[in-house]
C-alpha positions in Angstrom: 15.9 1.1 -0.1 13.7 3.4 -2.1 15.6 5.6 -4.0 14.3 9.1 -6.0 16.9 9.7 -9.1 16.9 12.8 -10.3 17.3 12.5 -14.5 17.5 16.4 -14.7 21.4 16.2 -12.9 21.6 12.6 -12.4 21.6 13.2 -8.2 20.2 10.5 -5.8 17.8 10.5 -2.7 16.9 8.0 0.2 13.6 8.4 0.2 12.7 5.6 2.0 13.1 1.6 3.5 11.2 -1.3 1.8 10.7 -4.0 4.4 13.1 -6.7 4.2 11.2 -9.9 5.1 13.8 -12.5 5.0 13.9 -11.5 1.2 14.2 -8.2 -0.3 11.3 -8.5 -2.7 10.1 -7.0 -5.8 8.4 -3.8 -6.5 5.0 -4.6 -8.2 4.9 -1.1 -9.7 5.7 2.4 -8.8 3.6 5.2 -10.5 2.8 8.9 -9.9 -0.8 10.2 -9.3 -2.5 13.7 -8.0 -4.5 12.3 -5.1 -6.0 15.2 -3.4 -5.9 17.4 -7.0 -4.0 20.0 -6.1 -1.3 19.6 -9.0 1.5 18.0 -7.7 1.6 13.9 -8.2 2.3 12.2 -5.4 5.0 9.0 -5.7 3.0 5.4 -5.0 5.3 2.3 -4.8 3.7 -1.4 -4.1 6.5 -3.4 -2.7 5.7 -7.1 -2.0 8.0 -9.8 -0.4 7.3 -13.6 -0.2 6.9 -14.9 3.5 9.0 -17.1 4.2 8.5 -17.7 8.2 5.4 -18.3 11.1 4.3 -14.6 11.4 1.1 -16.3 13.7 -0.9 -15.4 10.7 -1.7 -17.7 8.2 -0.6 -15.6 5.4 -1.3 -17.6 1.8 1.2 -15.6 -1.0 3.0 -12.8 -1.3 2.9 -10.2 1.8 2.6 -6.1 0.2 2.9 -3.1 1.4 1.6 0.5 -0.1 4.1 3.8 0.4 3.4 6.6 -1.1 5.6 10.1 -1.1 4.6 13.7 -1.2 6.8 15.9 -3.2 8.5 18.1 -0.6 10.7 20.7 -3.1 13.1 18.5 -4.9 12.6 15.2 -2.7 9.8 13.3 -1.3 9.2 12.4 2.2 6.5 9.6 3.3 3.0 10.4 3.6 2.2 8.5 6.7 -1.4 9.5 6.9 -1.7 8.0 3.1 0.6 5.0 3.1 -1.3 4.2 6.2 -4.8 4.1 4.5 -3.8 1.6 1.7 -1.2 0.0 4.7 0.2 -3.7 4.2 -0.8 -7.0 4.0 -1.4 -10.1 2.3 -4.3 -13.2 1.6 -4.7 -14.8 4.8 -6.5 -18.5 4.9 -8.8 -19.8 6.9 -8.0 -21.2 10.3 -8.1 -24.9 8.1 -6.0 -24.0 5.3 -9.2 -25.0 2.7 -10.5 -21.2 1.7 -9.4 -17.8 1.8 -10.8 -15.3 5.1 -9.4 -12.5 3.4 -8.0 -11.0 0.2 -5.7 -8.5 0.4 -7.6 -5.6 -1.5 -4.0 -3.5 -3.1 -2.0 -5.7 -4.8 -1.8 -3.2 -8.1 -1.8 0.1 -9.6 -5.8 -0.4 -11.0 -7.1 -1.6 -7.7 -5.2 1.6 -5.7 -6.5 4.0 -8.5 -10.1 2.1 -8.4 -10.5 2.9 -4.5 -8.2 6.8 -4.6 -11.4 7.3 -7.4 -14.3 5.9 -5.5 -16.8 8.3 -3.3 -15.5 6.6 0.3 -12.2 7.8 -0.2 -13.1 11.0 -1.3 -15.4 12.0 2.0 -12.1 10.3 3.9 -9.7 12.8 2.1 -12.1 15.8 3.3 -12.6 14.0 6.8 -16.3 13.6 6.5 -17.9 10.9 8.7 -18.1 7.4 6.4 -20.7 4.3 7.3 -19.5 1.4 6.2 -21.1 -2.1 5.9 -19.1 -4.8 7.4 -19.7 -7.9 4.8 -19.1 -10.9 7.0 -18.4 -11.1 10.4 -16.3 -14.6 11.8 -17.7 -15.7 15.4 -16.1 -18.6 16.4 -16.2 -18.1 20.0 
């Protein structure tokens, strides 16, 4: 559960549910941060969870996901549109187990605050048109 305490009257909110992957894990780090400049922080928490089971993905590590809340009056709700840019994840190896295919890219405050700062994410926040270069491509077929 992801709880919002109040330290101005001591109240408590659900505000949300971390995934519970046969373990409740940890939370890397929570932290507040204007993302669209308007003012108002929004609430990021990085949850991650060791995998502990055949998910059909050779996940290598920890598995994380990104939430982040929008104030909304006293509380927060979940920002889907948000939480579902940074989304979830982990390291997955190769097919062979000898090399990583991909790293997970938001595993920390500093990489989330290195992308929420870069030019991509700024035309995506005003929903301008984005090319991006795909770095390597896997065609084992």
């Amino acid at each position: 559960m992801c709880i919002f305490f109040r330290c101005s009257d001591g109240s408590e909110a659900l505000i949300g549910q971390l995934p519970y992957l046969a373990d409740t894990g940890n939370v890397e780090d929570a932290f507040l941060y204007d993302t669209d400049e308007a003012g108002v922080d929004d609430l990021f928490v990085i949850h991650s969870v060791e995998i502990r089971s055949d998910t059909g993905v050779k996940y290598f590590g920890r598995y994380y996901t990104i939430n982040i809340y929008k104030k909304d009056g006293d509380n927060f709700t979940r920002n889907e549109q948000l939480s579902t840019y940074f989304g979830y994840g982990g390291d997955v190896l190769e097919e062979n187990y000898k090399g990583l295919l991909y790293t997970f890219p938001y595993k920390n405050k500093v990489s989330i605050l290195r992308k929420i700062n870069s030019g991509a994410y700024k035309k995506w926040r005003t929903i301008a048109p984005i090319n991006l270069v795909i770095n390597k491509k896997n065609c084992d077929t």
